[in-house]
N, C-alpha and C positions, 0 to 999 in steps of 0.2 A: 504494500500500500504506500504512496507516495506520500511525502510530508503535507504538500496541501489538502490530501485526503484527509488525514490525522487531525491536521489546524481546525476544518470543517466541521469534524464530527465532534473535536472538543468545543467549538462555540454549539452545537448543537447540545451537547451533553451540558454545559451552563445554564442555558435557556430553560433547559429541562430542571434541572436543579435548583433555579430560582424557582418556577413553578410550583416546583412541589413545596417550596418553602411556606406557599399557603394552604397546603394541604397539614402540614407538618404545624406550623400554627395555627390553625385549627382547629386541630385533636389539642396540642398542647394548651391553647385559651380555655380550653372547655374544662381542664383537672389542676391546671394552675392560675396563680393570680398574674397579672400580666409581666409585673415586678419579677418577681420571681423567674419567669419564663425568659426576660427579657435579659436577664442579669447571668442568670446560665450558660443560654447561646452566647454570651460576649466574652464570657469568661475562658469558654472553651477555643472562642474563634482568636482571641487576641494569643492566645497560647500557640495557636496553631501559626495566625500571621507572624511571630515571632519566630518560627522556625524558618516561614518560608522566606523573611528579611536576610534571615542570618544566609540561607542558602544561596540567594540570589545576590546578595554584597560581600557575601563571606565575612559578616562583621556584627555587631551586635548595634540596633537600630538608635539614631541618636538625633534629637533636636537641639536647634539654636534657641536661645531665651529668645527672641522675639519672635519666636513660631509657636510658641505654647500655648500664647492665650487662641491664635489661630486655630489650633489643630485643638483646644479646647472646644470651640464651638462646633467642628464639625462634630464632637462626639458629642455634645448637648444637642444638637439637629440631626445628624443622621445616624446616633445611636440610641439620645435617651429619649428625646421624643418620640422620633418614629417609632423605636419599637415598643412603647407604651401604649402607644394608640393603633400598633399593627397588631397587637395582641390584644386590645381593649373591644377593638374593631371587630376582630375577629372571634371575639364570645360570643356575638349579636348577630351578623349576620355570614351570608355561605363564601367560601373562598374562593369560589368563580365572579361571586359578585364586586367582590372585594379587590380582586386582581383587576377589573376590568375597569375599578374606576382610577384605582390606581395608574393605570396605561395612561392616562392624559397625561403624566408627568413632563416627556417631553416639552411637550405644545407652553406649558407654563414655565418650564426653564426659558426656552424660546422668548416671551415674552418677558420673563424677568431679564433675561439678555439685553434683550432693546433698549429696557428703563435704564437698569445698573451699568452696562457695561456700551452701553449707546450704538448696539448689532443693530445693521439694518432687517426692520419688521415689514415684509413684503406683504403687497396683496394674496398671495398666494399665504403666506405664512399666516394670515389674520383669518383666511378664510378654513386654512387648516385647525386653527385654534380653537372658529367659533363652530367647526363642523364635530370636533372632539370634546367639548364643551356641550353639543348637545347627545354624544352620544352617552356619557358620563352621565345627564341629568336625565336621559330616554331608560339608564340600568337606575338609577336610585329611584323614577316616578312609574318602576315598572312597565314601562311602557310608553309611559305618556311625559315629555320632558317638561313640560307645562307644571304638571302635580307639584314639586316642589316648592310652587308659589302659593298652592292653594293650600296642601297637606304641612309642607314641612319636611323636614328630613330630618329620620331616627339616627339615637346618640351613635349605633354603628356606622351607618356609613356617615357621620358626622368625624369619626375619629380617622377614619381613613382617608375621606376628605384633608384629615389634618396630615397623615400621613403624605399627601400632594407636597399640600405648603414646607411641610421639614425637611421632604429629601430636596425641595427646591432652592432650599437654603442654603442646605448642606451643597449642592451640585452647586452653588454660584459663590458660593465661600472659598468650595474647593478651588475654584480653578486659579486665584491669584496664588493662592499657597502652595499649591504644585506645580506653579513654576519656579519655588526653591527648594520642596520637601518633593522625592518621589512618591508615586501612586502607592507600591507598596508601603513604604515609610509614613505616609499621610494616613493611612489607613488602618496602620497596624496602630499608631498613635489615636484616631479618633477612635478607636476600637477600646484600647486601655483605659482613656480620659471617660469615653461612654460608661465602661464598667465602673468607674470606680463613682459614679455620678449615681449607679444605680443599684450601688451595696448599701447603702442605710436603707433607703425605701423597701429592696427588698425585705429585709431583714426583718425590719419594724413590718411588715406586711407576712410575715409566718414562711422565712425562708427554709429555714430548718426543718419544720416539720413536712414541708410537704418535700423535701428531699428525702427526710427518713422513709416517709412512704410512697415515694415518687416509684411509678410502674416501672416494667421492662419497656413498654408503649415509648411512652414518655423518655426515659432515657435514649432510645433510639431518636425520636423527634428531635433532641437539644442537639444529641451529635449529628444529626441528619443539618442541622441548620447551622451548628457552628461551621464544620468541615463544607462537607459538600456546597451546601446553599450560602456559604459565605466565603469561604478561604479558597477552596479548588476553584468553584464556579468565574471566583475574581481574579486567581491569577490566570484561567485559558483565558478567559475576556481579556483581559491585558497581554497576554502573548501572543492574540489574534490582532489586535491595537497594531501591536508592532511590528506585525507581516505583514497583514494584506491592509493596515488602517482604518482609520474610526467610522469614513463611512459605512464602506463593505460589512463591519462589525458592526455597526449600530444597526443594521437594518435586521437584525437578529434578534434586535429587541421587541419586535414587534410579536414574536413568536411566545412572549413568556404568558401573555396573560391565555393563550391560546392554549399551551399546556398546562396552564394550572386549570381553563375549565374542564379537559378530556382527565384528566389526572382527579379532579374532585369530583369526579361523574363516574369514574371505575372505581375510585378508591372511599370517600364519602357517600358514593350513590346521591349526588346534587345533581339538581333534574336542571336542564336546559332550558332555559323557556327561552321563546320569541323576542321577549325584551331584552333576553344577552346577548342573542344575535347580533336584534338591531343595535342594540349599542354598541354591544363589541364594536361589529363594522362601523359604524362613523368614529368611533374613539381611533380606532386603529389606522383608517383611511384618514380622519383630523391630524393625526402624529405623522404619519407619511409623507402628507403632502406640507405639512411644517416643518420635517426635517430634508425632504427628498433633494436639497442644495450640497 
């Protein structure tokens, strides 16, 4: 099998592994508290990025003082937030549903681009944005993207909603700080900063005991999301970056919300409806045609 073969099937096997990561938080939201769940996966994943630092620099991972408070905040935005509310999210509602609102993320880095970092926001990009915007509000109003004006939107997909806003943060935070700290260095750092942000809350929130009686399930789940759906999945993503580049790679992400719904429909038995379709498709086709430059 040729190396480009290889390269392919590892961004394929990522995509795959972020997917299941809502599958995997799922089961896990439903027997721990979110704390708790949130504080495990980081615990094991920062353990993990710390090997793969050491392997890929040959050296033991190190910041300057004025990168701390930086790579602080990405782990208060894309470790303690998001995964408080990606597990808060995911007690309440299904992990197909939850994935697919998620998917809009692109479309709003995009636009937080334009404001923050002054990226030109094309007609094409706006119409991308406002076509993923409605498919996000067509999966939360069941159907109908209007409902949400009239009903409201439950604290689930409220949290994941929040989950948008934090990795957007976190993804526009990131990029001036990785151009002094590497991807894996920035990462294994907001990883540690995440965890250590989210050892008293566990804690104070019944860490312990639900480790004493934490399943075989459940232990599988934490390593399923530290390892695979965090550490592997991130460094093929970044060794595909570095072959074939960020477009050809990013258009792989359009794949994840698609395998977590097939994956939460085999493995949760979560039933497909109409309105994940239709949303799917305009969230998916909104991100496309937002990122397709």
């Amino acid at each position: 099998m040729s190396q480009t073969a290889i390269l392919y099937l590892k961004l394929i096997g990522s995509v795959t592994f972020w997917g299941g990561t809502w599958i995997a938080g799922r089961i896990l939201a439903g027997d721990m508290t979110p704390y708790s769940a949130a504080f495990l996966r980081f615990l094991f994943a920062t353990l993990f990025m710390f090997v793969l630092v050491c392997r890929g620099t040959g050296k033991t991972p190190r910041c300057n003082k004025e990168d701390i408070l930086p790579l602080m905040f990405l782990g208060l935005t894309g470790v303690f937030l998001y995964n408080i509310m990606f597990f808060s999210g995911l007690k309440l509602i299904t992990a197909g549903r939850a994935a697919l609102i998620i998917a809009a993320v692109p479309t709003v880095i995009a636009l937080g681009s334009a404001i923050i970092f002054k990226e030109k926001f094309t007609i094409a990009k706006a119409a991308g944005f406002i076509i993923a915007l409605t498919g996000v509000c067509t999966v939360i109003g069941d159907g109908n993207p209007l409902a949400i004006f009239s009903q409201g939107i439950s604290f689930g997909d409220l949290c994941i909603v929040g989950c948008v806003f934090s990795w957007t943060a976190y993804s526009l935070a990131g990029k001036p700080v990785m151009r002094k700290v590497s991807p894996l260095n920035a990462v294994f750092w907001s990883c540690l900063f995440g965890s250590l942000m989210l050892l008293i809350p566990a804690f104070s929130h019944g860490l312990i005991s639900e480790v004493i009686n934490i399943s075989l399930v459940d232990i599988g789940c934490v390593l399923f999301l530290a390892f695979l759906g965090t550490g592997l999945a991130f460094s093929w993503y970044c060794e595909a970056i570095g072959k074939i580049g960020p477009s050809k790679t990013g258009i792989f992400i359009n794949l994840v919300p698609i395998t977590a719904i097939i994956l939460a429909a085999i493995i949760l038995d979560e039933k497909i409806g109409m309105s994940l379709v239709v949303g799917g498709s305009l969230t998916i086709s909104g991100v496309w045609l937002t990122n397709r430059s």
